[in-house]
PDB file of N, CA, C and O in Angstrom:
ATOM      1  N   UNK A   1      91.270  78.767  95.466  1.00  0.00           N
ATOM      2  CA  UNK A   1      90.161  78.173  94.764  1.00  0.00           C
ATOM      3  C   UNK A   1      88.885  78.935  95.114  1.00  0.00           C
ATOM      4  O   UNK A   1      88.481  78.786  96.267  1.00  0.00           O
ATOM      5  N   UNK A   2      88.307  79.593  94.439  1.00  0.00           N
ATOM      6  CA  UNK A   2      86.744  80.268  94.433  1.00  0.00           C
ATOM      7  C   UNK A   2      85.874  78.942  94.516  1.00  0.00           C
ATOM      8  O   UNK A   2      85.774  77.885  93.892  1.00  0.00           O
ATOM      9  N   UNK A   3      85.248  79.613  95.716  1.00  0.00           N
ATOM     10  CA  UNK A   3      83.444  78.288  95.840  1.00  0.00           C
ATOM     11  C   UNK A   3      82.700  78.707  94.928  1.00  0.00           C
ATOM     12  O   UNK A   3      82.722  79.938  94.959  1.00  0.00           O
ATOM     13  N   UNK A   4      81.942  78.269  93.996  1.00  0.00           N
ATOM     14  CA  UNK A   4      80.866  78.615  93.142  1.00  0.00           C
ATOM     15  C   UNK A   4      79.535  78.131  93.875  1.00  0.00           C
ATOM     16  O   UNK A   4      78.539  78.842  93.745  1.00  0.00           O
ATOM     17  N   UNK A   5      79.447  76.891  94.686  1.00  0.00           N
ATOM     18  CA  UNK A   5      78.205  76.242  95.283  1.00  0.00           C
ATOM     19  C   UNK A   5      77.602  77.708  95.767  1.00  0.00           C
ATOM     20  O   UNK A   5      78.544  78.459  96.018  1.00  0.00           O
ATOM     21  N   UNK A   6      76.393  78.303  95.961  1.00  0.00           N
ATOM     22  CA  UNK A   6      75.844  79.060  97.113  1.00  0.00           C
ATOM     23  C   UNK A   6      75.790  78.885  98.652  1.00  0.00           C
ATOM     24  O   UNK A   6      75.914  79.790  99.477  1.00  0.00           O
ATOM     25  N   UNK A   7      75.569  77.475  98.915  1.00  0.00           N
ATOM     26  CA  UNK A   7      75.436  76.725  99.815  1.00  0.00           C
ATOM     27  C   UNK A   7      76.983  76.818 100.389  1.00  0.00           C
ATOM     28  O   UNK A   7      77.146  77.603 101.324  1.00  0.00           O
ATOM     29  N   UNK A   8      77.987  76.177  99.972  1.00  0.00           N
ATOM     30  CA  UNK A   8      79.404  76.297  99.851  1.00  0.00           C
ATOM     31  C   UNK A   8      80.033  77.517 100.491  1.00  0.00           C
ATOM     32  O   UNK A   8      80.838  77.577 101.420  1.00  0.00           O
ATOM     33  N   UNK A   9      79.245  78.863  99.480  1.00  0.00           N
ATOM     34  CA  UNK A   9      80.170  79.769  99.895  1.00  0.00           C
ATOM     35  C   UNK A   9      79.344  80.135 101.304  1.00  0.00           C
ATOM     36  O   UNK A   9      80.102  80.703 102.090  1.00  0.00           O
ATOM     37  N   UNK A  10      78.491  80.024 101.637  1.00  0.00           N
ATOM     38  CA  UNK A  10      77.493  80.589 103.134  1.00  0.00           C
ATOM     39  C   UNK A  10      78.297  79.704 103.824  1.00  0.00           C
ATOM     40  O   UNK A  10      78.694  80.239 104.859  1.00  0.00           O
ATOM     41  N   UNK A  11      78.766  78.408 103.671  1.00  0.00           N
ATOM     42  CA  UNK A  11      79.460  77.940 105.043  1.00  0.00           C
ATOM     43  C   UNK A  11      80.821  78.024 105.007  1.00  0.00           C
ATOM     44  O   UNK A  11      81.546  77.350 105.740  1.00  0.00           O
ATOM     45  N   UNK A  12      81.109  78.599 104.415  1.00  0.00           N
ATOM     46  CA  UNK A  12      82.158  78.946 104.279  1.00  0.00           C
ATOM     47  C   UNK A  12      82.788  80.376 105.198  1.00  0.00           C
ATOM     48  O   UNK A  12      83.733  80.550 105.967  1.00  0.00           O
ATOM     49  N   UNK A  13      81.844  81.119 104.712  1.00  0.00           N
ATOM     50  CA  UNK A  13      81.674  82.502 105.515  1.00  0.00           C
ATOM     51  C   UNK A  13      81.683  82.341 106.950  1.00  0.00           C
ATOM     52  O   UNK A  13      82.567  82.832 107.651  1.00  0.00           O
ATOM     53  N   UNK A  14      80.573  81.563 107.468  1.00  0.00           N
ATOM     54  CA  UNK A  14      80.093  80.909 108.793  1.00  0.00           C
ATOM     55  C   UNK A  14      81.577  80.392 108.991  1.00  0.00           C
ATOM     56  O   UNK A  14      82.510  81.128 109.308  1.00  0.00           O
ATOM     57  N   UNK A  15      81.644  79.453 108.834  1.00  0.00           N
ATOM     58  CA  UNK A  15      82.998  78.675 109.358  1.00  0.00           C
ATOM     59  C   UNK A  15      84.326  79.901 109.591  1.00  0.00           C
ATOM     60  O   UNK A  15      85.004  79.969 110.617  1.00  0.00           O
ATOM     61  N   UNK A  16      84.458  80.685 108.540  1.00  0.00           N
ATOM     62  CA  UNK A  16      85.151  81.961 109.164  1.00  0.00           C
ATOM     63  C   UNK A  16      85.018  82.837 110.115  1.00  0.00           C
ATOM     64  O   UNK A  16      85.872  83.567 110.619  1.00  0.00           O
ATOM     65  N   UNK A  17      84.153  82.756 110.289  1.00  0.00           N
ATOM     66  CA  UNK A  17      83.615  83.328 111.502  1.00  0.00           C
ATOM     67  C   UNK A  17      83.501  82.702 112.605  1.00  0.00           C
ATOM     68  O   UNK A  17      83.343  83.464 113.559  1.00  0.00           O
ATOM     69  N   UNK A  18      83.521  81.398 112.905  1.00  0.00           N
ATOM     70  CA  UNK A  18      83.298  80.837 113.845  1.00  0.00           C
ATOM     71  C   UNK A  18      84.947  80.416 114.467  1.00  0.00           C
ATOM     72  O   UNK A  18      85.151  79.375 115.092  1.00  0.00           O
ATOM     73  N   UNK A  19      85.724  81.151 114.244  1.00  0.00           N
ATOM     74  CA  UNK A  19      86.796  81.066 115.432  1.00  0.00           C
ATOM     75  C   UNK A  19      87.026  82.569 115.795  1.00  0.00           C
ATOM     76  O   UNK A  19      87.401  83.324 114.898  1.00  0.00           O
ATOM     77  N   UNK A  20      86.806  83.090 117.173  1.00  0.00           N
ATOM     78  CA  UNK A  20      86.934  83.878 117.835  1.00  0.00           C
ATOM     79  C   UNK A  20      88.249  84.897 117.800  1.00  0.00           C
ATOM     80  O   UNK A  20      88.020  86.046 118.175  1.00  0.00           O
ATOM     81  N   UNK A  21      89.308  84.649 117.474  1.00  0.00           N
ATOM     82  CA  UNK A  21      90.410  85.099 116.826  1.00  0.00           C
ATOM     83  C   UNK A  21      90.234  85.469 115.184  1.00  0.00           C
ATOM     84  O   UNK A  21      90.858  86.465 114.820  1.00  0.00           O
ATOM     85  N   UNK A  22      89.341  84.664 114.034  1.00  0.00           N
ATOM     86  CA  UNK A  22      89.109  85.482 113.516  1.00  0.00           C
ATOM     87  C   UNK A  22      88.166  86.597 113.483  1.00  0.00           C
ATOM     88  O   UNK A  22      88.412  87.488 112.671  1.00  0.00           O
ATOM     89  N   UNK A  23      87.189  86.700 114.180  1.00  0.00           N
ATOM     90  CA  UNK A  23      86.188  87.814 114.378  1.00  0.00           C
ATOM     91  C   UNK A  23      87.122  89.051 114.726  1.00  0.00           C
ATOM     92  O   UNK A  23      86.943  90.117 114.135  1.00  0.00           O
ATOM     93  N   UNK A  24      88.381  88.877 115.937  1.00  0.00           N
ATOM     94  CA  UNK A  24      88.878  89.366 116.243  1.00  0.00           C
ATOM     95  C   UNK A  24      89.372  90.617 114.932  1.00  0.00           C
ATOM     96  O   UNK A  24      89.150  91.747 114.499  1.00  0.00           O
ATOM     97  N   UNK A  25      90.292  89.222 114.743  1.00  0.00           N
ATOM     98  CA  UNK A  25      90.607  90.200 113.128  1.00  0.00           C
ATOM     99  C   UNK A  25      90.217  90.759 111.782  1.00  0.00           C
ATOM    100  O   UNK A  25      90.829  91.462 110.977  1.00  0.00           O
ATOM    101  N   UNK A  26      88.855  90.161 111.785  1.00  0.00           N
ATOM    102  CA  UNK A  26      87.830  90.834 110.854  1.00  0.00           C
ATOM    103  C   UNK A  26      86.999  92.088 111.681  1.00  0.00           C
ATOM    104  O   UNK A  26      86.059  92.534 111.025  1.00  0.00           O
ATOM    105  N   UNK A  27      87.167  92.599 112.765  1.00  0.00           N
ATOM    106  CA  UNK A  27      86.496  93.331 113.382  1.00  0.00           C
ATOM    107  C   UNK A  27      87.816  94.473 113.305  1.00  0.00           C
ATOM    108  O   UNK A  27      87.529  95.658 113.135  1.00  0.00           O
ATOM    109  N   UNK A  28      88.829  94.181 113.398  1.00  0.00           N
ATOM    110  CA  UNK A  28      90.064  95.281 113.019  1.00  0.00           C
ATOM    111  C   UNK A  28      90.263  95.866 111.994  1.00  0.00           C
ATOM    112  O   UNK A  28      90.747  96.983 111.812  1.00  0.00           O
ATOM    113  N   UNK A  29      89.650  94.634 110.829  1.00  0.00           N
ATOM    114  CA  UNK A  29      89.222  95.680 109.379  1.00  0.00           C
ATOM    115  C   UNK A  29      88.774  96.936 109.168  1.00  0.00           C
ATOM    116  O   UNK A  29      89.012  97.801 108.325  1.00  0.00           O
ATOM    117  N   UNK A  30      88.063  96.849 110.127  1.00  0.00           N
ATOM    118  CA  UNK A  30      86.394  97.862 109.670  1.00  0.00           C
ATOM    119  C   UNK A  30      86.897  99.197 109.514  1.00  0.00           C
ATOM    120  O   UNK A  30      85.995 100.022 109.367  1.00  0.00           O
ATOM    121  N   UNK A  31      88.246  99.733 109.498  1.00  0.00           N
ATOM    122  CA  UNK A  31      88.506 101.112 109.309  1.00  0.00           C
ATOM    123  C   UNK A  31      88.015 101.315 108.039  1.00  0.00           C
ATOM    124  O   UNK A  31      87.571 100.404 107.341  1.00  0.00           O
ATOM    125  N   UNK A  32      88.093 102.837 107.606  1.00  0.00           N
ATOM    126  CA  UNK A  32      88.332 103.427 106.469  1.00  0.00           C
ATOM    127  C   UNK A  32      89.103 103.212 105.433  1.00  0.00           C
ATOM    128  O   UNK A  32      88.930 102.989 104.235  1.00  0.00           O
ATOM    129  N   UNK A  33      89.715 103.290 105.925  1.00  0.00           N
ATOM    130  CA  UNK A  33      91.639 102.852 105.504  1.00  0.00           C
ATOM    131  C   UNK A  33      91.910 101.516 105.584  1.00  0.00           C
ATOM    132  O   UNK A  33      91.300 100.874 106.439  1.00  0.00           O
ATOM    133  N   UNK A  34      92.963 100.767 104.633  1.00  0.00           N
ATOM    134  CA  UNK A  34      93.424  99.607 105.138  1.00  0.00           C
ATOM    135  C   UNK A  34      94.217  99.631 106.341  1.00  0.00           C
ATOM    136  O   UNK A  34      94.877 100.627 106.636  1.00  0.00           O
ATOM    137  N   UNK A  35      94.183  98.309 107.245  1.00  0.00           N
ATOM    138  CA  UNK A  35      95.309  98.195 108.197  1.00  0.00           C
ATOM    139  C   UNK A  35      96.325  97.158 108.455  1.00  0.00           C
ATOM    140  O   UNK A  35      95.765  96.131 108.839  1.00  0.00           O
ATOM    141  N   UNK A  36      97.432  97.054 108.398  1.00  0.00           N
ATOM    142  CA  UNK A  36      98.477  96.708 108.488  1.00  0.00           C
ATOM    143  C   UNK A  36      98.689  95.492 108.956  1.00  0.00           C
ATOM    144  O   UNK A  36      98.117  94.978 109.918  1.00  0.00           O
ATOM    145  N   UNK A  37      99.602  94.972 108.206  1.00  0.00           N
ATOM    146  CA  UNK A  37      99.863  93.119 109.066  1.00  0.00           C
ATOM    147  C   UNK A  37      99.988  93.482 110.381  1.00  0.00           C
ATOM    148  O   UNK A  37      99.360  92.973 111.309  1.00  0.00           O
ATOM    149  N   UNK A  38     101.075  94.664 110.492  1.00  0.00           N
ATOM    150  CA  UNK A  38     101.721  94.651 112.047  1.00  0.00           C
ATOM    151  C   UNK A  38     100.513  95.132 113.149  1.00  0.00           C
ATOM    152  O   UNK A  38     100.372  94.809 114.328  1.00  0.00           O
ATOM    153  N   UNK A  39      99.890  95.822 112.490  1.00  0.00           N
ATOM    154  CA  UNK A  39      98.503  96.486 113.517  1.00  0.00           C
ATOM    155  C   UNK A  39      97.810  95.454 114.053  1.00  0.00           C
ATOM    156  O   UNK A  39      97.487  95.240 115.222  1.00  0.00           O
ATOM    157  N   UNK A  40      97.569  94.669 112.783  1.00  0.00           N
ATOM    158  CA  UNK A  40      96.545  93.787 112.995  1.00  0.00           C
ATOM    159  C   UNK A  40      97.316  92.857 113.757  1.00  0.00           C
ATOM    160  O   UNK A  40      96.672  93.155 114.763  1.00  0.00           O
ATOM    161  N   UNK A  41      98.243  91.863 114.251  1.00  0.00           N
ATOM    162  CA  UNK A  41      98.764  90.956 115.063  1.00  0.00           C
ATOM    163  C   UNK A  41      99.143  92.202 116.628  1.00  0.00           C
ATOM    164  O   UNK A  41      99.081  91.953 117.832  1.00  0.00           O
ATOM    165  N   UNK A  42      99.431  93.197 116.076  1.00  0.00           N
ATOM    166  CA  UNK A  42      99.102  93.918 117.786  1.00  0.00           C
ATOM    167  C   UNK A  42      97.750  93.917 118.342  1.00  0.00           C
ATOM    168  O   UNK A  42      97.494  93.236 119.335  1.00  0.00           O
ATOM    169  N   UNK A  43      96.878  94.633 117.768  1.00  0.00           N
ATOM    170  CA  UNK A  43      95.660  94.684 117.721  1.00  0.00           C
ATOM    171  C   UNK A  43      94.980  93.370 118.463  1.00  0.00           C
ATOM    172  O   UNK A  43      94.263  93.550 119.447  1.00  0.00           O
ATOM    173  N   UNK A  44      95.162  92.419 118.096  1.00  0.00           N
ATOM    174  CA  UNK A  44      94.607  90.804 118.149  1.00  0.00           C
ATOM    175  C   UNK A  44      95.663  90.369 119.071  1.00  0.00           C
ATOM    176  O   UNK A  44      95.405  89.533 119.937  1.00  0.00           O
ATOM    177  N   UNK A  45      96.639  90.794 118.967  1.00  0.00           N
ATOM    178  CA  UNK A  45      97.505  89.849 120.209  1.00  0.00           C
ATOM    179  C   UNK A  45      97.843  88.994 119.622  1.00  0.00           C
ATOM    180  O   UNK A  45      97.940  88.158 120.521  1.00  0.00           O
ATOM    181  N   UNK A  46      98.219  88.335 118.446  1.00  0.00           N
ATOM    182  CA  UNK A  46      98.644  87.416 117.929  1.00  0.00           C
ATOM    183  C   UNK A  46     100.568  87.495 118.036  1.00  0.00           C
ATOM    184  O   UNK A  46     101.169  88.554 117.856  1.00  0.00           O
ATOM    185  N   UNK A  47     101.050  86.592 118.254  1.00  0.00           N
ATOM    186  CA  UNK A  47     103.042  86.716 118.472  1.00  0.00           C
ATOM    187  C   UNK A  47     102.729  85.890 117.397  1.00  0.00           C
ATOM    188  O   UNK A  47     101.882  86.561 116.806  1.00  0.00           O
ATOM    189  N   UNK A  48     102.886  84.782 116.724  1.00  0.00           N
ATOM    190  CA  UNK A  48     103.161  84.135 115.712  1.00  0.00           C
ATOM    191  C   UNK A  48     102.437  84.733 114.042  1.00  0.00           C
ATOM    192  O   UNK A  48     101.317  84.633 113.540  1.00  0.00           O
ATOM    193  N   UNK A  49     103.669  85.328 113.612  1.00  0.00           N
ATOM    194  CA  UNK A  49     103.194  85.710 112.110  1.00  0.00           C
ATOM    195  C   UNK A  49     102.256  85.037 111.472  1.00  0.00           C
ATOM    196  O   UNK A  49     101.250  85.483 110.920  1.00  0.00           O
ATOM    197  N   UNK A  50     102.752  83.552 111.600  1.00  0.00           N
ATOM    198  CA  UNK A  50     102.153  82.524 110.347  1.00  0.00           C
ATOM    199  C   UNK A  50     100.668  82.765 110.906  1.00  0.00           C
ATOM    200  O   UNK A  50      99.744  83.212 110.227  1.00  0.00           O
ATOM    201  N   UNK A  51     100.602  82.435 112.106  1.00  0.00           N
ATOM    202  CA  UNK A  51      99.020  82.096 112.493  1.00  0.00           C
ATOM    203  C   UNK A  51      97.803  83.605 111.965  1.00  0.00           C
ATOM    204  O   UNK A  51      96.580  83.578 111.829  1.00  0.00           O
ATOM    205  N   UNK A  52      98.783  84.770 111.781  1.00  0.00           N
ATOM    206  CA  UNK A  52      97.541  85.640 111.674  1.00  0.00           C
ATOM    207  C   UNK A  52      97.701  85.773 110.083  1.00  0.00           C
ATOM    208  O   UNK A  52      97.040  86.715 109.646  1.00  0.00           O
ATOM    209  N   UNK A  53      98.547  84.932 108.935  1.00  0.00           N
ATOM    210  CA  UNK A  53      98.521  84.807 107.586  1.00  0.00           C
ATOM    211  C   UNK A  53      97.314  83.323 108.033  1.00  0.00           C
ATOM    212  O   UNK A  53      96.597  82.987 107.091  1.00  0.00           O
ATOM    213  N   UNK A  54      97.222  82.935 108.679  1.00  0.00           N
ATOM    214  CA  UNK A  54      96.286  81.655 107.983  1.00  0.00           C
ATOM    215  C   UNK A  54      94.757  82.469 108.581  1.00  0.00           C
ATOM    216  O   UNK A  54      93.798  82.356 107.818  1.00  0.00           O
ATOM    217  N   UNK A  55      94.521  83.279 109.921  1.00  0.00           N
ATOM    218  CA  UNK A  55      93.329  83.633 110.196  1.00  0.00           C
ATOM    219  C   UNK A  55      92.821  84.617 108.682  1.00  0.00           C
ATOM    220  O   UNK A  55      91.694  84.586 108.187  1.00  0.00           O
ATOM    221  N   UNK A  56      93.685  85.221 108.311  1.00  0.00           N
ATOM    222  CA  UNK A  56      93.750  86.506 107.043  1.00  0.00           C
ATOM    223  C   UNK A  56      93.144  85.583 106.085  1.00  0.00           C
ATOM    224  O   UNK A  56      91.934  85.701 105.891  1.00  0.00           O
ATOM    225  N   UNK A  57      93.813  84.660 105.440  1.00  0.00           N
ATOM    226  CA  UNK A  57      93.336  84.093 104.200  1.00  0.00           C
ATOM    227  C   UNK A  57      92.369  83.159 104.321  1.00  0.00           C
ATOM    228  O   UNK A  57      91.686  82.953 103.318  1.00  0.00           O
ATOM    229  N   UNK A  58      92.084  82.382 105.559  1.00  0.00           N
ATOM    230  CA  UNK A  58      90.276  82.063 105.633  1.00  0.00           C
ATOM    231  C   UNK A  58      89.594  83.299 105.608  1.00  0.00           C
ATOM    232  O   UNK A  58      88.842  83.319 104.634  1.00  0.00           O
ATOM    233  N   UNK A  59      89.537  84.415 106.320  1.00  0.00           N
ATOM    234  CA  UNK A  59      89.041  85.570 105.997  1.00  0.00           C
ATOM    235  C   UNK A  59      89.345  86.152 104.702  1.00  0.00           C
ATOM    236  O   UNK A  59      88.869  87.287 104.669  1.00  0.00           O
ATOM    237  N   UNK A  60      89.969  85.835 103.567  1.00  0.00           N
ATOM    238  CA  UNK A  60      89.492  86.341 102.383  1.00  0.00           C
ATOM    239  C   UNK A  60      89.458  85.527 101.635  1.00  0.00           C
ATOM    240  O   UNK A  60      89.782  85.977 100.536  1.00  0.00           O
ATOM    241  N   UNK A  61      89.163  84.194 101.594  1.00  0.00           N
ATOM    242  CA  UNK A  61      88.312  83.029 100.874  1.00  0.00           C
ATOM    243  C   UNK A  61      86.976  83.284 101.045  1.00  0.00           C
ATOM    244  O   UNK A  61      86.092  83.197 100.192  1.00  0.00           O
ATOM    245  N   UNK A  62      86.868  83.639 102.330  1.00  0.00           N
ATOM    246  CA  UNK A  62      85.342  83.419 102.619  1.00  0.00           C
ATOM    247  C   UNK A  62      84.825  85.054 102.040  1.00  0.00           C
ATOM    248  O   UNK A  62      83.599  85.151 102.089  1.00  0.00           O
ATOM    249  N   UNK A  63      85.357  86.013 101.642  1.00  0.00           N
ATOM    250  CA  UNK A  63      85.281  87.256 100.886  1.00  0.00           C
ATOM    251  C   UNK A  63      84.739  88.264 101.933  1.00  0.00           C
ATOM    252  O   UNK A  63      83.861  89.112 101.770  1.00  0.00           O
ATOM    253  N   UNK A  64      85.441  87.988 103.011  1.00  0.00           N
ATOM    254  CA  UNK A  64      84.840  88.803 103.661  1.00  0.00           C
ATOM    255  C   UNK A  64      86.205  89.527 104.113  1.00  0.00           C
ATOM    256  O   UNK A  64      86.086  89.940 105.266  1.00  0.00           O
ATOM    257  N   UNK A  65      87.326  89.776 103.616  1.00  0.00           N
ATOM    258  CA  UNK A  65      88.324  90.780 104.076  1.00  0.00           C
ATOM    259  C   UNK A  65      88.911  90.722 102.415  1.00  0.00           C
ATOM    260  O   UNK A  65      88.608  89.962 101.495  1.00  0.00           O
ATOM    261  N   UNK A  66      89.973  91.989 102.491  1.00  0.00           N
ATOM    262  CA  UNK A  66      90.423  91.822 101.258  1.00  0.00           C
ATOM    263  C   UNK A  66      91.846  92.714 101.058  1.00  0.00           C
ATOM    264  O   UNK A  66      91.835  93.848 101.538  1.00  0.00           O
ATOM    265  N   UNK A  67      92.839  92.338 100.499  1.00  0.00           N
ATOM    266  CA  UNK A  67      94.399  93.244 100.331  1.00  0.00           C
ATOM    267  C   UNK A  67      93.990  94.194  99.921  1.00  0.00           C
ATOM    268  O   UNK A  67      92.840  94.022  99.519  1.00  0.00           O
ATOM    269  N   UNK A  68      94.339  95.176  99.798  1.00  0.00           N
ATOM    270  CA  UNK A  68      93.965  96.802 100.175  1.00  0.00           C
ATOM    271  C   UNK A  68      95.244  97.995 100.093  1.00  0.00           C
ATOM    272  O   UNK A  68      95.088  98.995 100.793  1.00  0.00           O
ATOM    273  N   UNK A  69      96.618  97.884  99.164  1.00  0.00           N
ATOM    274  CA  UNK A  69      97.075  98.859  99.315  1.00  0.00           C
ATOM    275  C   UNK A  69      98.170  98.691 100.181  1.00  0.00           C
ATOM    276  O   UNK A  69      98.859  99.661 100.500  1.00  0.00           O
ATOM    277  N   UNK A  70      98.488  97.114 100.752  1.00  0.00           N
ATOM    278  CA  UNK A  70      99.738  97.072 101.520  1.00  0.00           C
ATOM    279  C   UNK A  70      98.967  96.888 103.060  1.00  0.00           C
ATOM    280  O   UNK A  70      99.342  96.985 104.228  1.00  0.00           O
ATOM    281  N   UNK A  71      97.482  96.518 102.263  1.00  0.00           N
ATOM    282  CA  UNK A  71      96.603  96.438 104.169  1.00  0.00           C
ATOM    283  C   UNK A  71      95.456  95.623 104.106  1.00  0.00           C
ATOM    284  O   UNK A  71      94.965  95.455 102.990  1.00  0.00           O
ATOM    285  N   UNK A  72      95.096  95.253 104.771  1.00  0.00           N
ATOM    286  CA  UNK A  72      93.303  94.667 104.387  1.00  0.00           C
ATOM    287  C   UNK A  72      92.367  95.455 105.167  1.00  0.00           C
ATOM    288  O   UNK A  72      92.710  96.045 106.191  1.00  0.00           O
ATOM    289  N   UNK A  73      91.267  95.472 104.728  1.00  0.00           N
ATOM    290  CA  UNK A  73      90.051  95.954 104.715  1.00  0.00           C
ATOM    291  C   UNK A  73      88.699  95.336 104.927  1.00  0.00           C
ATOM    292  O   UNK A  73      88.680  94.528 103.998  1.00  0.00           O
ATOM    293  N   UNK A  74      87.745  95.224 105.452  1.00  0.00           N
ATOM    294  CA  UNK A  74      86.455  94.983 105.598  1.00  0.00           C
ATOM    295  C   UNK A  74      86.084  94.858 104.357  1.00  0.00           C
ATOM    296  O   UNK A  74      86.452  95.794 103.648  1.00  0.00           O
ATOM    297  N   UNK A  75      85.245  93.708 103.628  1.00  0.00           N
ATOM    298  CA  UNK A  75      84.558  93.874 102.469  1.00  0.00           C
ATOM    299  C   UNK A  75      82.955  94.605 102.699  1.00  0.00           C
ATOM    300  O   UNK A  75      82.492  95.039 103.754  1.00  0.00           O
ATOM    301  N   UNK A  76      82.400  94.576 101.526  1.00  0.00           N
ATOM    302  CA  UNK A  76      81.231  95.233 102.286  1.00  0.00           C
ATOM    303  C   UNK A  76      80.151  93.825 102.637  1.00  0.00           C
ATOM    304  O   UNK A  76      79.033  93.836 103.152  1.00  0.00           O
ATOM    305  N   UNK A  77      80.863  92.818 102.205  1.00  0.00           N
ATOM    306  CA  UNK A  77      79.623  91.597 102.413  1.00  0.00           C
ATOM    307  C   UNK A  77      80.430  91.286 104.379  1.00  0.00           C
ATOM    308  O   UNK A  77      79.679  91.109 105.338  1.00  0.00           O
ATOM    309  N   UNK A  78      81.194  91.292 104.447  1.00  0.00           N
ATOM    310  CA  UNK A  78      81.610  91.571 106.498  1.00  0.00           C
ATOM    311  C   UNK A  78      80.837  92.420 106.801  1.00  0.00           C
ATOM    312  O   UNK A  78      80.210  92.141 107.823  1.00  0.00           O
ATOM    313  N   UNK A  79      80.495  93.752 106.165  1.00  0.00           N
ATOM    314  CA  UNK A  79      79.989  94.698 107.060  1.00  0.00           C
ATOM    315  C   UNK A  79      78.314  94.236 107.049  1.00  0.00           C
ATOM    316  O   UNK A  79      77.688  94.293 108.107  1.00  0.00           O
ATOM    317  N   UNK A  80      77.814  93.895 106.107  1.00  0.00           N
ATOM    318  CA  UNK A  80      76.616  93.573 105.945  1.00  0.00           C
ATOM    319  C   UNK A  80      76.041  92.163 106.886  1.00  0.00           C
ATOM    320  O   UNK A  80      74.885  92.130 107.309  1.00  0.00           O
ATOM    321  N   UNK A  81      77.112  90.946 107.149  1.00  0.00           N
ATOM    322  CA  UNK A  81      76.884  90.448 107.473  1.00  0.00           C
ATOM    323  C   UNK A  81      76.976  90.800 109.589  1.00  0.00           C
ATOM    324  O   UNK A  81      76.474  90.084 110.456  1.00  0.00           O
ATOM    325  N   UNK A  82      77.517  91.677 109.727  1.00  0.00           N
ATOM    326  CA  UNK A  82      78.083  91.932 111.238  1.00  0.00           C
ATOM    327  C   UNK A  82      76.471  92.936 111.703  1.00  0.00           C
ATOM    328  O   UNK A  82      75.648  92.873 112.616  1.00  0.00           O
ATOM    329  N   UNK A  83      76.698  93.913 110.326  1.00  0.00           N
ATOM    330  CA  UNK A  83      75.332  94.416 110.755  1.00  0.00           C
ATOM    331  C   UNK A  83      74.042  93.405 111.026  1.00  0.00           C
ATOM    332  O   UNK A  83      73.329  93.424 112.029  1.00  0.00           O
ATOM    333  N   UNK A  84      73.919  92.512 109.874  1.00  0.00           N
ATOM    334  CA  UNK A  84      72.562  91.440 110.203  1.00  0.00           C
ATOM    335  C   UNK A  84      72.944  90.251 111.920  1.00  0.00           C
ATOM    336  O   UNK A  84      72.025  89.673 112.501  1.00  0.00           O
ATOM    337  N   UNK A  85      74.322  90.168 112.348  1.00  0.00           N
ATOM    338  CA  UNK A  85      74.025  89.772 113.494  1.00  0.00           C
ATOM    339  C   UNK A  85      74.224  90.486 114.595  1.00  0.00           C
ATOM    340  O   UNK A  85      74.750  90.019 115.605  1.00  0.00           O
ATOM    341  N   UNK A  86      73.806  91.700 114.474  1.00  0.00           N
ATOM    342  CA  UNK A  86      73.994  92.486 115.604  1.00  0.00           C
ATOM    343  C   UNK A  86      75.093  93.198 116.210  1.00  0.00           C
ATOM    344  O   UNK A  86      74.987  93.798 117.280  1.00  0.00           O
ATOM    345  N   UNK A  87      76.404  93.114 115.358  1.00  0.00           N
ATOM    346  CA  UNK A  87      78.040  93.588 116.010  1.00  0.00           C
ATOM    347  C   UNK A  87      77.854  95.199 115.795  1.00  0.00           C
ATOM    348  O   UNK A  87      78.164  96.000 116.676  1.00  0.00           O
ATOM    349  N   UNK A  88      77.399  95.526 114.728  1.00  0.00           N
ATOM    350  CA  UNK A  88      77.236  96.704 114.246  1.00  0.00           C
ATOM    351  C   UNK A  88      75.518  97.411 114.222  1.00  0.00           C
ATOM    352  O   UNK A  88      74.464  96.929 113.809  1.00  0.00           O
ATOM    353  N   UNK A  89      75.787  98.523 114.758  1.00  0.00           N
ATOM    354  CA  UNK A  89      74.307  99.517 114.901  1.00  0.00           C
ATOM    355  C   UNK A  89      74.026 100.764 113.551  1.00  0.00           C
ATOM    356  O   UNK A  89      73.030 101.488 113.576  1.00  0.00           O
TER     357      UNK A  89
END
């Protein structure tokens, strides 16, 4: 389901962000390239598949990751937003 509210989709974003495991895995995006289910649950340390399909798809409701080619990717509204809180220089 797409948020149309403005309001909606900003807490929405926020709320994705606000579990530490997903930052995790929105911060594994940021390649060039897409990266891989399997990277990404090494990467993050995640053992349970399901759990890094549910961190993934709050992270691309909230439009800030996105399928990519057999991978996901950083959108550019993640990168914009990481830059405005300081993750990125």
């Amino acid at each position: 389901m797409k948020i149309t509210n403005p309001i909606a989709r900003r807490l929405e974003v926020y709320r994705a962000m606000s579990d530490p495991t997903r930052v995790g895995v929105a911060l594994t995006t940021l390649n060039d390239e897409a990266v891989g289910f399997n990277e990404i649950k090494r990467a993050v340390k995640i053992k349970n598949p399901q759990t890094l399909v549910y961190h993934l798809d709050r992270l691309i409701r909230a439009g800030l990751v996105q399928n990519d080619k057999g991978g996901y990717i950083a959108t550019p509204k993640l990168r914009e937003l990481l830059e405005k809180e300081g993750f990125l220089k």
